[in-house]
C-alpha positions in Angstrom: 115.6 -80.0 10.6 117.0 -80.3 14.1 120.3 -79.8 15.1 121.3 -82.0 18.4 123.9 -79.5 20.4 126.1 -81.3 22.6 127.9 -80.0 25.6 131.1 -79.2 25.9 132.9 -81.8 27.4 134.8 -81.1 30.4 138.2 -82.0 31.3 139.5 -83.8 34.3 141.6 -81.1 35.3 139.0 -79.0 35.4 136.5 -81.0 37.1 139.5 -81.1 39.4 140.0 -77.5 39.9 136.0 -77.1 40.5 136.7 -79.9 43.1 138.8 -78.1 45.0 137.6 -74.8 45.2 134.0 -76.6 46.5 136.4 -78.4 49.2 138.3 -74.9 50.0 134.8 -72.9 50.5 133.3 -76.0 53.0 136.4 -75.6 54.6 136.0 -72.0 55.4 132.5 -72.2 56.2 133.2 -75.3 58.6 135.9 -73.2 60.2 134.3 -70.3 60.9 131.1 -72.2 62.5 133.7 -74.1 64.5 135.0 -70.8 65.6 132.1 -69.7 67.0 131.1 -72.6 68.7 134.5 -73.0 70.3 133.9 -69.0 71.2 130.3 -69.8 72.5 131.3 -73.2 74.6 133.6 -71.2 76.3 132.0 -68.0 77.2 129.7 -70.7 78.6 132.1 -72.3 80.5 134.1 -69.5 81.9 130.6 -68.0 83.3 129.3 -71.7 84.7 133.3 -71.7 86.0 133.2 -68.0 87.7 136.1 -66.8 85.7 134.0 -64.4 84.9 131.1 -62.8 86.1 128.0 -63.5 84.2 125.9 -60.6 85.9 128.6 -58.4 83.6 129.2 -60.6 80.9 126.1 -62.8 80.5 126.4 -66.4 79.1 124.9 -67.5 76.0 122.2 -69.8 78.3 121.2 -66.8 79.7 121.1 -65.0 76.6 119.0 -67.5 75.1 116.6 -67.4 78.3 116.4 -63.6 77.5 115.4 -64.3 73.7 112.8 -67.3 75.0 111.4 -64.3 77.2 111.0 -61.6 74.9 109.4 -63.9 72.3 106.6 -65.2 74.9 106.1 -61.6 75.9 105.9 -60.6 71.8 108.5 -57.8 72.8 111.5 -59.2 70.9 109.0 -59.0 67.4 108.7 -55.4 68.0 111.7 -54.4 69.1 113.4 -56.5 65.5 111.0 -55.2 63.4 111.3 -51.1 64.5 115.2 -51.3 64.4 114.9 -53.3 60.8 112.7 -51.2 59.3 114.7 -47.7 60.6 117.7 -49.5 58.9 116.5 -50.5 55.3 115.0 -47.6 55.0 118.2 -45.2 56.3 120.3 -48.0 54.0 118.6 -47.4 50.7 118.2 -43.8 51.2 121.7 -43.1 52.2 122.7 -45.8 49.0 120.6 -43.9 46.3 120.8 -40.2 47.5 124.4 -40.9 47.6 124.9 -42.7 44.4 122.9 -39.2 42.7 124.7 -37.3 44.4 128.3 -38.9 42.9 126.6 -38.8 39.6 126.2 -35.3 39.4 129.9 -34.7 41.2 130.9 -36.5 38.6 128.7 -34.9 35.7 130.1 -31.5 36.8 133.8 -30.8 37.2 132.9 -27.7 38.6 130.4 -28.7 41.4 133.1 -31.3 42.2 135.9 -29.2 43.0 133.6 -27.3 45.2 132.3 -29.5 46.9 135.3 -31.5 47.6 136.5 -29.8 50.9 132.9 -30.1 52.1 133.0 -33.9 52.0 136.4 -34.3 53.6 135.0 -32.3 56.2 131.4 -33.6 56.9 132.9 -37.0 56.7 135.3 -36.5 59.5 132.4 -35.0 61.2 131.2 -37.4 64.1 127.9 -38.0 62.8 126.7 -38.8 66.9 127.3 -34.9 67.6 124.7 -34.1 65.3 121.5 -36.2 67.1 120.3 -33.3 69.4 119.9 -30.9 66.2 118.7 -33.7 64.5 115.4 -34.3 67.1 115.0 -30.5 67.0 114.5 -30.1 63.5 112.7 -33.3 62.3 111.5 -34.8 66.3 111.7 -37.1 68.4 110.7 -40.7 66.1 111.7 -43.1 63.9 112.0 -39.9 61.9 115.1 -38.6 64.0 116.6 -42.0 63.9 116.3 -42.5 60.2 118.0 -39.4 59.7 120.7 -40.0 61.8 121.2 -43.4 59.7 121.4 -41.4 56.3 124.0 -39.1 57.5 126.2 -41.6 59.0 126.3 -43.2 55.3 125.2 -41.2 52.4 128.6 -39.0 52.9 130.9 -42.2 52.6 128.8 -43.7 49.3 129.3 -40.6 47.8 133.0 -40.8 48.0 133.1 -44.4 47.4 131.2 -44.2 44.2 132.4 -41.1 42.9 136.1 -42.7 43.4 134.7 -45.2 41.3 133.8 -43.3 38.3 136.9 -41.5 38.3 138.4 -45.0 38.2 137.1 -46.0 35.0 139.3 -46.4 32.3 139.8 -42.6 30.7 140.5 -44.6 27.2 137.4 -46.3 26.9 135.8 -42.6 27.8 137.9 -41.3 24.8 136.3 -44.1 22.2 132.9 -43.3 23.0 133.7 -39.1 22.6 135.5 -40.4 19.7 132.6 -41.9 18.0 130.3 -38.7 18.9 128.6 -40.0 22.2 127.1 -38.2 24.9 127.8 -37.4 28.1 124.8 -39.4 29.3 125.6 -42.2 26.9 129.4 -42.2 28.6 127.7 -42.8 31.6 125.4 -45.1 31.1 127.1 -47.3 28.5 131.0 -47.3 30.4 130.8 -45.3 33.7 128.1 -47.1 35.8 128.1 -50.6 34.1 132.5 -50.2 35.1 131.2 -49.3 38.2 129.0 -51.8 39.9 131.5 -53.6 42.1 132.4 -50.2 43.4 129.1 -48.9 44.4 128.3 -53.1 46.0 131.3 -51.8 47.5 129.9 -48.7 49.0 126.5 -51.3 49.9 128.9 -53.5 52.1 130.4 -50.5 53.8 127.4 -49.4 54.1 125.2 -51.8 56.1 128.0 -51.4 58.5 127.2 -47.4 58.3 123.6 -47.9 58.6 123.2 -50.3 61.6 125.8 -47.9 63.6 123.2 -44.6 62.8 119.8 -46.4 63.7 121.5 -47.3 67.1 123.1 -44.5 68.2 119.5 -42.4 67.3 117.8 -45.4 69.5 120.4 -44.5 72.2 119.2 -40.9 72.0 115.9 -40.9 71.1 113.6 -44.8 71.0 110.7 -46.1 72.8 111.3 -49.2 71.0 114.2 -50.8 69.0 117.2 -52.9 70.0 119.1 -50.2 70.7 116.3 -48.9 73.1 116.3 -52.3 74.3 120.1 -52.2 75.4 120.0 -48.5 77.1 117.0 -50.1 78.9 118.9 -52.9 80.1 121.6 -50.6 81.6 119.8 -48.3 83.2 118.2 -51.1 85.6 121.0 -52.6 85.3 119.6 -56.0 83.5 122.9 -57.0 81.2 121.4 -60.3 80.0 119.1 -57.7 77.7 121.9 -55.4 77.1 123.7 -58.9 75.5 121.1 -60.1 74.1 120.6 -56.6 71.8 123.9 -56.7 71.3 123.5 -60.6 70.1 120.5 -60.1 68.0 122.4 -57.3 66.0 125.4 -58.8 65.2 122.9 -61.7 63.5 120.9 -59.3 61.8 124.1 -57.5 60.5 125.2 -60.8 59.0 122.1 -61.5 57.5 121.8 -58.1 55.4 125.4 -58.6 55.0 125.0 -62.0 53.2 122.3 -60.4 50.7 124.7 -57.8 49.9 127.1 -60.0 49.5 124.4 -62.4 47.6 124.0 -60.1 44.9 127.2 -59.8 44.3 127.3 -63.0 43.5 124.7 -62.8 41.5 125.6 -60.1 39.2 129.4 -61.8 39.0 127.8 -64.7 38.1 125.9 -62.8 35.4 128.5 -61.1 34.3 130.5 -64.2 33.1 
């Protein structure tokens, strides 16, 4: 015997309401495309103008001429690809050594409180003084440079995420000791489902983190990378590819910030 299920009808309002937050997120995309082509038109047309001076500054047709000749060379492949690969891989360690590491801050009240002036102090450590010490022990390489990236971010996840499991409710803590439950069972039942948005938090933050470690350790030590590719371009004093790493970074950053923010999504979507 079948049973025919029929949806639940939806009401005008709603459909309304669904409407008009469709309308509202067009909007904000339109705008802030419409920003950046208002920005873009008139970078162009101060440079084409001489308000400025494009030898400095670039434009974005020079820019693009830049990008047009690093892909005919195949340069601008290898340059993307060693700078990408230095940051996913810095970016998940730093994520995942740092999320242990708050676990077992949290696990231990004891190892916490110890530890706690370290991490005020090693992250108000600039992270940049450390790249010399960094190349002696581990050498000059991707190596150094993916180094570089972890440190930058693995001390700043560990505080985020560890904030957030101190955050979590200390009542629903209580029910579960209440009813006999473990201290792994606390945290895997309540602590670290409560604290997903904290720790896609700590992933936001730290794409930021991660791009800023890769290039700084191409700035010291790189024979390849965008950030090679911009020290290049101002030692013989060719901007355009100074401008043009700078360009390519701030799209790449956007991208890996839109899959971070994509899974958030995601997970808020399965969540409801």
């Amino acid at each position: 015997m079948s049973v025919n299920s029929q949806a639940t009808p939806v009401s005008p309002e709603h459909l309304a309401y669904l409407k008009k937050v469709k309308q509202k997120r067009i909007a904000v995309r339109v705008t802030q495309i419409a920003i950046l082509l208002v920005f873009l038109a008139l970078w162009e047309l101060a440079a084409q103008l001489k308000w400025i001076d494009s030898f400095i500054t670039s434009q974005p047709t020079r820019i693009w001429r830049t990008i047009v000749n690093l892909h005919n060379s195949g340069d601008l492949y290898l340059h993307i690809s060693v700078t990408l690969y230095e940051t996913i891989i810095g970016f998940t360690l730093g994520t995942l050594l740092g999320t242990v590491i708050a676990i077992v801050l949290w696990w231990s009240d004891f190892i916490s409180k110890v530890a706690d002036p370290y991490l005020v102090v090693l992250n108000s450590l600039p992270k940049v003084a450390l790249g010399p010490i960094i190349i002696v022990w581990v050498g000059a390489g991707a190596k150094a440079i993916i180094v570089m990236a972890l440190l930058v971010s693995i001390i700043v996840t560990v505080i985020g995420v560890l904030n957030g499991f101190l955050d979590v409710s200390p009542d629903k803590i209580k029910l579960l000791k209440t009813f006999g439950a473990t201290k792994k069972q606390v945290l895997t039942k309540v602590v670290l489902p409560a604290s997903i948005p904290t720790i896609i938090s700590a992933l936001k933050i730290n794409v930021g983190m991660s791009w800023v470690g890769v290039i700084v350790g191409e700035f010291l030590v790189s024979r390849a990378g965008l950030g090679f590719l911009a020290v290049y371009g101002g030692q013989v004093f060719q901007l355009d590819l100074v401008m043009t790493s700078v360009s390519i970074l701030l799209v790449l950053a956007a991208l890996m910030y839109q899959g971070v923010a994509w899974l958030e999504k995601r997970y808020l979507k399965w969540r409801r």
